[in-house]
C-alpha positions as CSV (number, residue, x, y, z in Angstrom):
1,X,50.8,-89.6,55.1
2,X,47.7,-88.4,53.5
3,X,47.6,-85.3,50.3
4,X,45.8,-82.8,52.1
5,X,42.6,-80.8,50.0
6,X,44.2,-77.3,48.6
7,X,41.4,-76.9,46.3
8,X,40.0,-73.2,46.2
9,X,43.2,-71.6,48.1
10,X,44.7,-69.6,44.5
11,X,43.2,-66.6,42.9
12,X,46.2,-66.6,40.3
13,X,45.3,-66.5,36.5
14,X,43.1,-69.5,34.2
15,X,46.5,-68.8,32.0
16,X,49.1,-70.3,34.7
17,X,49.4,-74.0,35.3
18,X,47.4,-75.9,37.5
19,X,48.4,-78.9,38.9
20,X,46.5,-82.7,40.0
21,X,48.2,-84.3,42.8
22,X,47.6,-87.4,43.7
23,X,48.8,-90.4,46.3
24,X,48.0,-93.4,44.7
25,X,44.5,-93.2,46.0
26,X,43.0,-89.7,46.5
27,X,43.6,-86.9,43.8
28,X,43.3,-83.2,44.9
29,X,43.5,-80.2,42.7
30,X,43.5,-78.2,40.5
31,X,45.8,-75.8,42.4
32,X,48.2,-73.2,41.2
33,X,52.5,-73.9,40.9
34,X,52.2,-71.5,44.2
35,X,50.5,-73.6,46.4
36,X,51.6,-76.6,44.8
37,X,55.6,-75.6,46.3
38,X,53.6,-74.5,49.5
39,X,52.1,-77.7,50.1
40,X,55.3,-80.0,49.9
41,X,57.4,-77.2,51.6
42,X,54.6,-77.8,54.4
43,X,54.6,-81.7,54.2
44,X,51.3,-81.6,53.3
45,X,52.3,-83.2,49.3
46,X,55.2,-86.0,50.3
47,X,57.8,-87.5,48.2
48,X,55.8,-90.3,46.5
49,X,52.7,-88.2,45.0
50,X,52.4,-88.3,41.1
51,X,51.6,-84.9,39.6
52,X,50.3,-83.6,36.6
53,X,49.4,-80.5,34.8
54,X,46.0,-80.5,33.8
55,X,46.5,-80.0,30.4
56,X,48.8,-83.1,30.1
57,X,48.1,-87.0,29.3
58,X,50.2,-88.7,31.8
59,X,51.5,-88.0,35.3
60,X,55.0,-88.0,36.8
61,X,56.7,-88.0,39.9
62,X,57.1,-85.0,42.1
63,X,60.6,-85.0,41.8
64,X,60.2,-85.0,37.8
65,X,57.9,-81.2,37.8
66,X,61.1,-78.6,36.8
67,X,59.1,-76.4,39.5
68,X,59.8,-78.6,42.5
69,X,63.1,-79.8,41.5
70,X,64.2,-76.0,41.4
71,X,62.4,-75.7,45.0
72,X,64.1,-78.8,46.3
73,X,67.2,-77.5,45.4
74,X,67.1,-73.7,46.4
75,X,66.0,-75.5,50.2
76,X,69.0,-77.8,49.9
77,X,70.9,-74.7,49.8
78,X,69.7,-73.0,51.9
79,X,68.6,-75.6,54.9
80,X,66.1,-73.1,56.0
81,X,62.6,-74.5,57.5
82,X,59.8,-72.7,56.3
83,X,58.0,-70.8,59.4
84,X,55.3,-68.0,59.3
85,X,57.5,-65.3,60.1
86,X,59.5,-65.8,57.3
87,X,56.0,-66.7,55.0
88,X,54.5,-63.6,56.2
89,X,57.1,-61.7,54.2
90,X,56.4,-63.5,51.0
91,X,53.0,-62.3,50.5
92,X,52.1,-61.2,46.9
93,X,52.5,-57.6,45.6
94,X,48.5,-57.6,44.2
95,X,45.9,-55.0,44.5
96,X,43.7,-57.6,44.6
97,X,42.2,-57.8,48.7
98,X,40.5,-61.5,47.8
99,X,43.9,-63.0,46.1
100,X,46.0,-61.3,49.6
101,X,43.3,-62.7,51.8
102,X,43.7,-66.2,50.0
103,X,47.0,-66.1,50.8
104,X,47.3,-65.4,54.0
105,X,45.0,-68.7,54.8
106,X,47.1,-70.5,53.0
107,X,50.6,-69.2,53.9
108,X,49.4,-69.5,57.9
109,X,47.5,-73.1,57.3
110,X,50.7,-74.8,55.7
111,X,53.2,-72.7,58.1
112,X,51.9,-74.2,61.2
113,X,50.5,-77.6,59.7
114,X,47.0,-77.1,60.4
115,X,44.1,-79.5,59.1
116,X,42.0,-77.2,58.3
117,X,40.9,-73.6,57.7
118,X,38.8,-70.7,56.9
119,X,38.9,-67.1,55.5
120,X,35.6,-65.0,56.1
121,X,36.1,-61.6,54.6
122,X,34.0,-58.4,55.8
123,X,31.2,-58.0,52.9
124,X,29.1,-55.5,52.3
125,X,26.1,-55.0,51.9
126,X,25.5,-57.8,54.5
127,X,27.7,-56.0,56.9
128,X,29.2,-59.5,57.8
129,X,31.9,-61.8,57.7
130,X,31.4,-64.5,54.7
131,X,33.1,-67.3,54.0
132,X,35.5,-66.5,51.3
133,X,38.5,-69.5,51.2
134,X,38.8,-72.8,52.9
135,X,41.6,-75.3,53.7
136,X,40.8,-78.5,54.6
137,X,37.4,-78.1,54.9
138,X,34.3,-78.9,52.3
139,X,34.0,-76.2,49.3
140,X,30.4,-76.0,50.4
141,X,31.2,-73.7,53.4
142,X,32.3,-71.1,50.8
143,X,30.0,-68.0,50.9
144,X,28.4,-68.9,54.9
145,X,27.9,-66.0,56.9
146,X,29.1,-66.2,60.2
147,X,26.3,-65.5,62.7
148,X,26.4,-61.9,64.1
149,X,25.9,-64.0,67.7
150,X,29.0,-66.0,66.5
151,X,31.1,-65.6,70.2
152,X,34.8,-65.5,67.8
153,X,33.1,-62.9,65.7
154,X,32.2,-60.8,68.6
155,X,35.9,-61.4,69.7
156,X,37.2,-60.7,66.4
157,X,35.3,-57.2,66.4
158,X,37.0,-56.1,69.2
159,X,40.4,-57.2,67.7
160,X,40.9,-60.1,70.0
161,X,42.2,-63.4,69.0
162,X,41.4,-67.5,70.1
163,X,43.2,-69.9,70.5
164,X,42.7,-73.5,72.5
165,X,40.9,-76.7,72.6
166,X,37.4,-77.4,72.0
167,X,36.6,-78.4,75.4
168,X,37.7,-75.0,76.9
169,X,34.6,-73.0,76.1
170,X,31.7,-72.3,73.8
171,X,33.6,-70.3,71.3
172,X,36.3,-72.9,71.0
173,X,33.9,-75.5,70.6
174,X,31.3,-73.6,67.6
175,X,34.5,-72.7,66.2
176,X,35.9,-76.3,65.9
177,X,32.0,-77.1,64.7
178,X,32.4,-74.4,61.8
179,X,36.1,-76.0,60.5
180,X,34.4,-78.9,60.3
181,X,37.2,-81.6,60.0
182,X,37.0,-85.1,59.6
183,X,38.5,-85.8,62.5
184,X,38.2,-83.7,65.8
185,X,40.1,-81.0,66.2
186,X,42.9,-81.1,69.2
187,X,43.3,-77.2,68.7
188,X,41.6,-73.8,67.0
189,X,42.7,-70.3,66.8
190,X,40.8,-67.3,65.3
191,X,42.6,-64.2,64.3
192,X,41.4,-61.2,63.2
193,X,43.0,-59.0,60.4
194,X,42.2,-55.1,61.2
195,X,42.5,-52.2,58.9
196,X,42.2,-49.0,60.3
197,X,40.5,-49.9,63.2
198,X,37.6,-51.9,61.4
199,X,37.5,-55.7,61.0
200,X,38.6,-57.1,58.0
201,X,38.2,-60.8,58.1
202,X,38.7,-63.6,60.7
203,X,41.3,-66.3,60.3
204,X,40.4,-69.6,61.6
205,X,42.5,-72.7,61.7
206,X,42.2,-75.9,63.3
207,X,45.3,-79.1,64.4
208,X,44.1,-82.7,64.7
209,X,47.6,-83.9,66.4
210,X,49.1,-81.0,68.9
211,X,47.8,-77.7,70.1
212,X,49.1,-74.5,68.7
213,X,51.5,-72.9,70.8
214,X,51.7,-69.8,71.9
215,X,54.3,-68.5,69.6
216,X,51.7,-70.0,66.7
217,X,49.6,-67.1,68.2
218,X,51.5,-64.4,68.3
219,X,52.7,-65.1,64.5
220,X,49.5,-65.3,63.2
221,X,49.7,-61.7,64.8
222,X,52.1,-60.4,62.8
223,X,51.1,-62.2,59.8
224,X,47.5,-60.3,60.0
225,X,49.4,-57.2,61.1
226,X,51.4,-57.5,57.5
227,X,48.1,-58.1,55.6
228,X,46.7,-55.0,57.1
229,X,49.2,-52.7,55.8
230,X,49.1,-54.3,52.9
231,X,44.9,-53.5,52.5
232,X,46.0,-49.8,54.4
């Protein structure tokens, strides 16, 4: 198993700690305690990864952080697998429409083990959705503007979602181009999060192993149904 890149998925606070993980031979972070217990609740940070708090001199086994030992414990009691119905409902109570936006990324990408992943949020003045949070995928895509040609865009404007492989069509296939993966991409979806009837942002994801089904689909749904009465 591989530690997946969570870097630039947590708007949270400088103040809170942020965590290094690393695998023996790639390190990933800084990332908040948040998405820290997202990622090994999503099997994205196993059992042998060494973490430390940036501000300390040593690192220590997962099982040693006091955060994920409480997880560990609350899920031994409980038995419960994490899915994005029950994520949705753990979205933060923030004013703040980038940190909610963040989340949702994250929340669907580790939910449904996807590879990779982007946020574009609607900006003005450009009128256009911009790359506002990845997963997976190099930093350098944050702040891209997605063409207004882009054929998910003009799907997204009419509130229409994607999902397939990259060899079903052209929109499948620029959108598997835009996550940009190290490996090719088995399956995409694109969903967009609407707000009184105007776009919002786009939600992209991509698999490497399995297509996403079609209950993935109608999830991610609800999820951006939740995040739009959030913004509403």
């Amino acid at each position: 198993m591989h530690v997946q890149s969570l870097t630039g998925l947590s708007s949270d606070t400088m103040q809170s700690p942020r965590w290094l993980v690393t695998n023996g031979d790639t390190t990933v972070g800084p990332v908040h305690t948040e998405l820290l217990l997202r990622g090994y609740m999503g099997g994205r940070i196993p059992e042998h990864c060494w973490v430390r708090e940036v501000r300390w001199g040593a690192w220590r086994p997962l099982d040693r952080i006091r955060e994920i030992g409480s997880l560990k414990r609350r899920l031994a009691r409980d038995k419960t697998p994490l899915n994005l119905r029950e994520a949705g409902q753990e979205l933060p109570a923030t004013r703040d429409v980038g940190e909610l936006l963040t989340w949702a990324l994250q929340l669907a990408a580790l939910a449904l083990d996807a590879n990779a992943g982007l946020l574009h949020r609607y900006r003005a003045p450009l009128d256009m959705p911009v790359t506002s949070a990845v997963f997976g995928v190099p930093a350098e895509k944050l702040g891209e503007v997605v063409s207004r040609s882009d054929p998910s865009y003009l799907l997204a404007l009419r509130g229409k979602s994607l999902c397939g492989s990259p060899r079903l069509g052209t929109a499948e296939r620029l959108l598997a181009e835009r996550l940009q993966h190290d490996a090719p991409l088995a399956s995409v979806s694109m969903t967009p999060i609407m707000a009184s009837g105007k776009l919002v942002a786009m939600l992209e994801l991509g698999r490497t192993d399995h297509a996403f089904r079609v209950d993935d689909a109608d999830d991610l749904t609800e999820l951006a149904a939740r995040v739009a009465l959030r913004l509403g």
